[in-house]
Each structure stands twice: as structure tokens, then as C-alpha cells.
N, C-alpha and C positions, 0 to 999 in steps of 0.2 A: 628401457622405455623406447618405442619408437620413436625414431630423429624427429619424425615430424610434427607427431604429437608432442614432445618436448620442446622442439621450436617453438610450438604456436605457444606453450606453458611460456616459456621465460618472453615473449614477446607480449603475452598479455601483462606480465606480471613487471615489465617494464612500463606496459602504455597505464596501469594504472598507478606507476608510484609516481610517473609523469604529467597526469592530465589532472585538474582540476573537476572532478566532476559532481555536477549538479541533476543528475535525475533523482526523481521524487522517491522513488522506489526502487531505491540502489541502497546499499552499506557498506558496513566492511565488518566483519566478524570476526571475535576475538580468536585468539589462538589455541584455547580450548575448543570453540565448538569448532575449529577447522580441523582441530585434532576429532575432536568424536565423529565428523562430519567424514572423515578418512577411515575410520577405525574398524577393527576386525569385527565390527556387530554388523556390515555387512555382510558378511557370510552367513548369517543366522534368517532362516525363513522360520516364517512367524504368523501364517494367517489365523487371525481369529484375536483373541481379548487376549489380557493375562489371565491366567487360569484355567483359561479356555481354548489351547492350542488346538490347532490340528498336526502340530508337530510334536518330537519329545526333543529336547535338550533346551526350553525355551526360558528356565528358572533365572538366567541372567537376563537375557531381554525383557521378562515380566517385571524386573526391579525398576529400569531405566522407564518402561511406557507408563508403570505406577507412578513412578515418584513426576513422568512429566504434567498425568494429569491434575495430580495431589497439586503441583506448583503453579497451573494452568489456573486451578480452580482459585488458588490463593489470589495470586495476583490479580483477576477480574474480579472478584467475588462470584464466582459463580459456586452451584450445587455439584454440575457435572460439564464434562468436557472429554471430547474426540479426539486425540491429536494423530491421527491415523490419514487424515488427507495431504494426499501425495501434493498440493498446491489451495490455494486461494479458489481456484475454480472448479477444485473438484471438491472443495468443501463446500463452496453454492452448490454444485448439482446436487448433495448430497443433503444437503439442508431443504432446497425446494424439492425433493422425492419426498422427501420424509412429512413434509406439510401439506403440502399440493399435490392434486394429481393432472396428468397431460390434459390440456387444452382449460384447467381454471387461469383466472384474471390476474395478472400479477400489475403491479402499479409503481413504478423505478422510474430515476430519474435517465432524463435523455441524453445519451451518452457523449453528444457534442454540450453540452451544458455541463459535463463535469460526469457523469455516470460512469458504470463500467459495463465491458461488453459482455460480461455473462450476468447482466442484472436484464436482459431480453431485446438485446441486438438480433435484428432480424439473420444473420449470417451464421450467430452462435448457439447451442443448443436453448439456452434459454429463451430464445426467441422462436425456435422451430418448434419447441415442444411446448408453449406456454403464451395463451393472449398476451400480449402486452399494451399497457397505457403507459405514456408517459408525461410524466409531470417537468418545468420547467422553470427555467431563475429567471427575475427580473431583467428587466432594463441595465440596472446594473450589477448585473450575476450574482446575487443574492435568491434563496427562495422561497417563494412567497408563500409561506405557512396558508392562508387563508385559502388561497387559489388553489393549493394542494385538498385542502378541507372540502372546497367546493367539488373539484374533479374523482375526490374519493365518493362523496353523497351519491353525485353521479353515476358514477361507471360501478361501483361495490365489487371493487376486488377481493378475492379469495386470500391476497397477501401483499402486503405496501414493502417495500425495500427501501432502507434508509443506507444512508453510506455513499461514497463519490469515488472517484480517482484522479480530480482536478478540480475539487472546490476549497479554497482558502479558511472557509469561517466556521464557525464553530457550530456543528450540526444541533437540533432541538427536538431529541431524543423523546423528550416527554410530549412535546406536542407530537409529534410522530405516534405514541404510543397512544393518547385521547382519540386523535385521527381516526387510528386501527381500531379501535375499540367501539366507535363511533360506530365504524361498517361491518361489525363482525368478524375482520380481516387478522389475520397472522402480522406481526410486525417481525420483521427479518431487518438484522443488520448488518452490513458490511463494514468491517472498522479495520479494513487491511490497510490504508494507510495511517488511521491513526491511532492505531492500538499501543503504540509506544507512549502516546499521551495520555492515553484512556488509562495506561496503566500506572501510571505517575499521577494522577490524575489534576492534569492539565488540559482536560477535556472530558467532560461531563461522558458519567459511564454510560452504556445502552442499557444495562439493568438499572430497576427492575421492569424498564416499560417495553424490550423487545424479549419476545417469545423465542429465538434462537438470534444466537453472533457468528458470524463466520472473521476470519481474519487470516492475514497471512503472517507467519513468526519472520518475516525480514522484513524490508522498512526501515520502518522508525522503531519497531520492536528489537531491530538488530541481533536476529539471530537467521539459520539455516532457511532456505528457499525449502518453503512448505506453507500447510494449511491447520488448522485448527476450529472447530466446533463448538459454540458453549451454550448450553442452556440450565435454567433450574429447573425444569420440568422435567419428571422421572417418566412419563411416557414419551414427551418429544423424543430425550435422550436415547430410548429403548429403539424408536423408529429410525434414527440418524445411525446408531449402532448395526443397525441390519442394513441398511444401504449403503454403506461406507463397506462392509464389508459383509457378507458377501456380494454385496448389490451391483456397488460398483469398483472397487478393489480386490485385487488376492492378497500378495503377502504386502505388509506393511515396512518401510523404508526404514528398520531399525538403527541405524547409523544414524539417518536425519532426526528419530525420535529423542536418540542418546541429544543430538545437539540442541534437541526442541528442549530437553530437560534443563540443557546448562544455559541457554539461553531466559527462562523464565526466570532460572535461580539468579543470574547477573540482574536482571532486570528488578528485582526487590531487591536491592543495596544501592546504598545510598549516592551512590556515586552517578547511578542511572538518574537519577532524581535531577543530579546536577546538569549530568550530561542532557537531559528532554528540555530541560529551561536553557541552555546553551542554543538549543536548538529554534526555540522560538526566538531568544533573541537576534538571531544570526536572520532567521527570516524575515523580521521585520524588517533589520535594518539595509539586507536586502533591498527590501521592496521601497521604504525609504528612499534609499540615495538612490535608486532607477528612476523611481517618480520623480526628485530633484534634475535629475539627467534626459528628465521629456518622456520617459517612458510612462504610457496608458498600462497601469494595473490593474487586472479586474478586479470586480468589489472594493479597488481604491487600496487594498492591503491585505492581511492575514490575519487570522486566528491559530494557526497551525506550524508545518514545517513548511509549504511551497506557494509561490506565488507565480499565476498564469497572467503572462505579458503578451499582448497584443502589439506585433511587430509589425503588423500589415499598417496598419494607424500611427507607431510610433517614429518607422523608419521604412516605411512601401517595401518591406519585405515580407515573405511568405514564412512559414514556419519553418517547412524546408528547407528554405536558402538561408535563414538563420540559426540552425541545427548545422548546415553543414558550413559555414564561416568561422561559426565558434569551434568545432571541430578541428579546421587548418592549426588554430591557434591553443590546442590542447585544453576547450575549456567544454565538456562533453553535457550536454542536456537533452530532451527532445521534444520535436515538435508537436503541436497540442490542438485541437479545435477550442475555438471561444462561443461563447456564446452566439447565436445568431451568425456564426460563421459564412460566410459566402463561397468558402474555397472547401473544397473536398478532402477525410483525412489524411491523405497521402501528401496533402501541401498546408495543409490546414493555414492559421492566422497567427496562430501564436506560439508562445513555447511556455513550458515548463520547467520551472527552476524550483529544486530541490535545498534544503541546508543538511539532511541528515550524515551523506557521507562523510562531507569536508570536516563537520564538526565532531565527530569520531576521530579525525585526525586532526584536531587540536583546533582547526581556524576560529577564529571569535568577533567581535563585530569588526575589528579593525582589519581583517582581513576583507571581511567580506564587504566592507565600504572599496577594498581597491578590486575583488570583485567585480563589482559594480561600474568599474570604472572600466576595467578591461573590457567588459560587455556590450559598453556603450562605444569603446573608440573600433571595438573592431568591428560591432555590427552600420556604424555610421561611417566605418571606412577613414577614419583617423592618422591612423599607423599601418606601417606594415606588419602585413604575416610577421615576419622576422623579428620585429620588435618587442611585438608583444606576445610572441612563443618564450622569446628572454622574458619579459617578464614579468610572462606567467610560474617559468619555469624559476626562477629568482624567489618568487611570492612561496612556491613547495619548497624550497630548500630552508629559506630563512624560517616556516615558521611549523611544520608537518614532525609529529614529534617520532 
């Protein structure tokens, strides 16, 4: 192996059994799917279906992409499923070709309010190739079903997008689906952060009231960095099938599908069940003992795995400057826009704090009550660096299995 590419291996693989880390959209995957995730189905090109290769020797890979969407379909209830997108954003692209066409109305939330940037950020394709409205959360970062209902009447988009990447509470899928239905719109969902819940079902499914799901398999799903597709519709499916590939893919990441396979299959056993309720309760009591500690939560607490704290308000810090404080001190998250934010997202207001990683790796509330405390003494400037690097570093030895 090159030195140097081997250095930076063992330096990562250092900074992560060291640091405490809390972004929302991080994990740590079993050692099965790092083994499939490494494995010789890399070497196998594969464009097109099972069945339906444009290559010959594809009778092993055809097994692994079967059995991923057979267990894709289980665990959501869905009819059918894609798992052929290379990421989370190229299963939206691939999901809005197949429903829309260039310049129809798309209706997502605003991406400083919790959205994501390919739900029609003006900078990302979905924004360049697609009107966009956007709808927005209360006062207190909640979103206001009605006001949405009103601005759909309105504007009659061609497709509403449900789904966040910084909203705490528990999305209302069905009202989203009446909405849709209301304006003649496509309901599309995004459930890439909460598809781990969704599959546990510790948060109400998107079926049967959206017309296609997209999601990403890591997360809170805790498997391989990728993307996946699901609908029950046998013509949506048939349209998502031709622009995933040949639309917008050639050969498909067979390695990552092997892991998308064992990933779903971990995910029905019961152990996931425990580990997703681990998960909520860790965020709570997050958010909890920060709120005791003077910290402004948005919407006041959680429904899910993360909660976005406004630092600018709690401690006249920027997001920035508290992403990179807790960093000195090996406690790794990142900076977030809040609602009605003032500051730009390069410094934004807040942060985002995740529970899924650390509780993969055993922590439970009593960890993350001292968490909490670490958060507050190094972002209020308490202790030093050095102190609370010990211990942080004290806090993963004692309790990281």
C-alpha cells in the first residue's frame, strides 16, 4: 500500500476510536458489511438489472442485488425498490426525472429550516433544473401543516417533498399525502435520515401516502454510504429503473450492493429494534440535560436521533466557532443553520448533534448525560483543552465496547 495512503488509514482509524462523535449522518458499520464493502464483487461490472446484464459472468452479482431488493422491500413494505443509486442524491435525481419534468413546480422544505440541498437549493441540480417553493417551520421550528396546505392551494406543484436533514420531530406523512392529493401533486419522500426509525418502526412509515421514497442505507439505517429507491407503483418503478440506469448511471457499485444486502438483513433482527430505541433515548436525554445546562433547543426537544442547538443564543457563539472548539476537545459534530438564521451557512447559528454513532458503540443515557456536560463546559469556556480531551478520552475507554 502507499505510505501515504496508509498513514492517513491508520490516522483516521485512530481519530475515530478517539473522538466522540456526534454528526447526525455518520455511523459505524458492522464488520460484515466493511467486509462486503471491501470484497471481490468489486471487480464485477454489471450495468443493467439482474437478468438483464449487458455483461456475461454477472449470475453472482444477480444473487446479491436480488436478495438486496427482496430485503429492501421487506423491511419498508414496499412492492418495489432500486438499490442501484450510487448516494442519497442521486436517488432524488433519479426519483425527480422519473416524476417531473425540467422546469415543473417542486414544493420542499427551505433548506436553512431543516431541508436538504438537493430537495431545490438554488446552487444544486435540483434547483437549476426545477422551480422551486419553499415551505417553512414555525416560530418554533415546528412545521406548520396548515400554512403548507395553504402555499400548496397556492402555487399547485407538480411534486411536494417531505423529509428534512435537521428537523427533530416526527414528520406527518399522511397529512403530506392529503396535501398532495389535494393539488394533484406527486408526494416524494426523503427518509434518509430517518429510515432507521422508519424501519423499526419508531416513526410512522411514508407508505402508503408517498408515491416514491428515496433514503440513504447509512445513518440511522447503519449500513454502506449509498442510496436506495422505493415505491409500490409498477409504472413509477419501471421509470426510476430507466433513469437510474441508463439515465443517470453505468455500472452499479456491486460491492456496496452486497453491503446494502447485509445491511437490511441486520436491520430485521431484533437487536436493531433495541439498538433504534437506544437511539431515541440517548437523544432525548441529550437534549434534556443541555436544555438543564441553558442550552436553546430547537422545537424545545426531539422525536428522532438529533437535536439542532442554537449556540449563537445559548453561548454568542457561531456554529463555526462551536464545531471547531468541540473539535480541540475530540467531541466532533457540525455546524447547522436554524431557523430564521442571521448568519450565512459557512458560520451558520447552530449545531447539530447526532446519537446514532456513539450508540452503535455502546454509550446509553448515562454517558451521554456527561456528554452534555462536556459540551457545555468547553463551549462556555469552563476547563481547559487538556482537561477535557482527558476526559473525553476517559468517558471512550471506560465505556466503548
Amino acid at each position: 500500500m502507499d505510505k501515504i495512503i496508509k498513514n492517513a488509514l491508520l490516522k483516521e482509524t485512530r481519530r475515530q476510536k478517539n473522538t466522540i462523535m456526534l454528526i447526525a449522518s455518520e455511523n459505524y458499520v458492522s464488520k460484515d458489511i466493511l467486509k462486503l464493502q471491501g470484497s471481490i464483487f468489486t471487480n464485477k461490472y454489471a450495468e443493467g438489472y439482474p437478468g438483464k446484464r449487458y455483461y456475461a459472468g454477472c449470475e453472482n452479482v444477480d444473487i446479491v442485488e436480488n436478495l438486496a431488493i427482496e430485503y429492501a422491500c421487506k423491511l419498508f413494505n414496499s412492492k418495489y425498490a432500486n438499490v442501484q443509486p450510487h448516494s442519497g442524491s442521486s436517488a432524488n435525481m433519479a426519483a425527480l426525472r422519473a416524476l417531473i419534468k425540467p422546469g415543473d413546480k417542486i414544493l420542499s422544505m427551505k433548506l436553512s429550516d431543516g431541508g436538504h440541498l438537493t430537495h431545490g437549493h438554488p446552487i444544486n441540480f435540483s434547483g437549476m433544473d426545477y422551480e422551486i417553493v419553499n415551505y417553512t417551520v414555525d416560530q418554533n421550528g415546528f412545521i406548520d401543516y396548515k400554512e403548507l396546505e395553504v402555499l400548496a392551494l397556492k402555487e399547485k406543484p407538480q411534486l411536494i417533498i417531505a423529509g428534512a436533514s435537521a428537523y427533530s420531530r416526527i414528520i406527518d406523512f399522511k397529512t403530506f399525502g392529503k396535501i398532495a392529493k389535494e393539488v394533484n401533486a406527486y408526494l416524494m419522500v426523503d427518509m434518509a435520515h430517518i429510515a432507521g426509525l422508519v424501519a423499526t418502526n419508531l416513526h410512522p412509515s411514508p407508505f402508503p401516502y408517498a408515491d416514491i421514497v428515496t433514503s440513504t442505507t447509512h445513518k440511522t439505517l447503519r449500513g454502506p454510504r449509498g442510496g436506495i429507491i422505493l415505491t409500490n407503483n409498477e409504472e413509477i418503478i419501471t421509470k426510476v429503473n430507466k433513469v437510474v440506469f441508463p439515465g443517470i448511471q453505468g455500472g452499479p457499485l456491486m460491492h456496496v450492493i452486497a453491503a446494502k444486502a447485509q445491511c437490511f438483513y441486520e436491520a430485521m433482527q431484533k437487536d436493531f429494534i433495541t439498538y433504534q430505541n437506544q437511539v431515541l433515548k440517548n437523544a432525548k436525554t441529550l437534549s434534556e440535560e443541555l436544555t438543564k445546562l441553558g442550552f436553546k433547543i430547537i422545537t424545545g426537544g426531539t422525536d428522532n436521533h438529533l437535536i439542532l442547538v442554537d449556540v449563537m443564543s445559548s453561548c454568542n457563539l457561531s456554529g463555526k466557532e462551536a464545531e471547531e472548539l468541540l473539535t480541540k476537545v475530540n467531541i466532533i459534530c457540525n455546524k447547522n443553520t436554524i431557523p430564521n438564521d442571521q448568519l450565512p451557512p459557512s458560520k451558520a447559528s447552530g449545531i447539530r448533534l447526532g446519537t446514532p454513532a456513539m450508540t452503535t458503540l455502546g454509550f446509553k443515557e448515562q454517558e451521554f448525560k456527561k456528554v452534555a456536560k462536556l459540551i457545555s463546559e468547553t463551549l462556555h469556556k469552563e476547563k481547559s483543552v487538556r482537561e477535557i480531551k482527558t476526559e473525553v478520552k476517559g468517558l471512550l475507554q471506560r465505556n466503548l465496547k
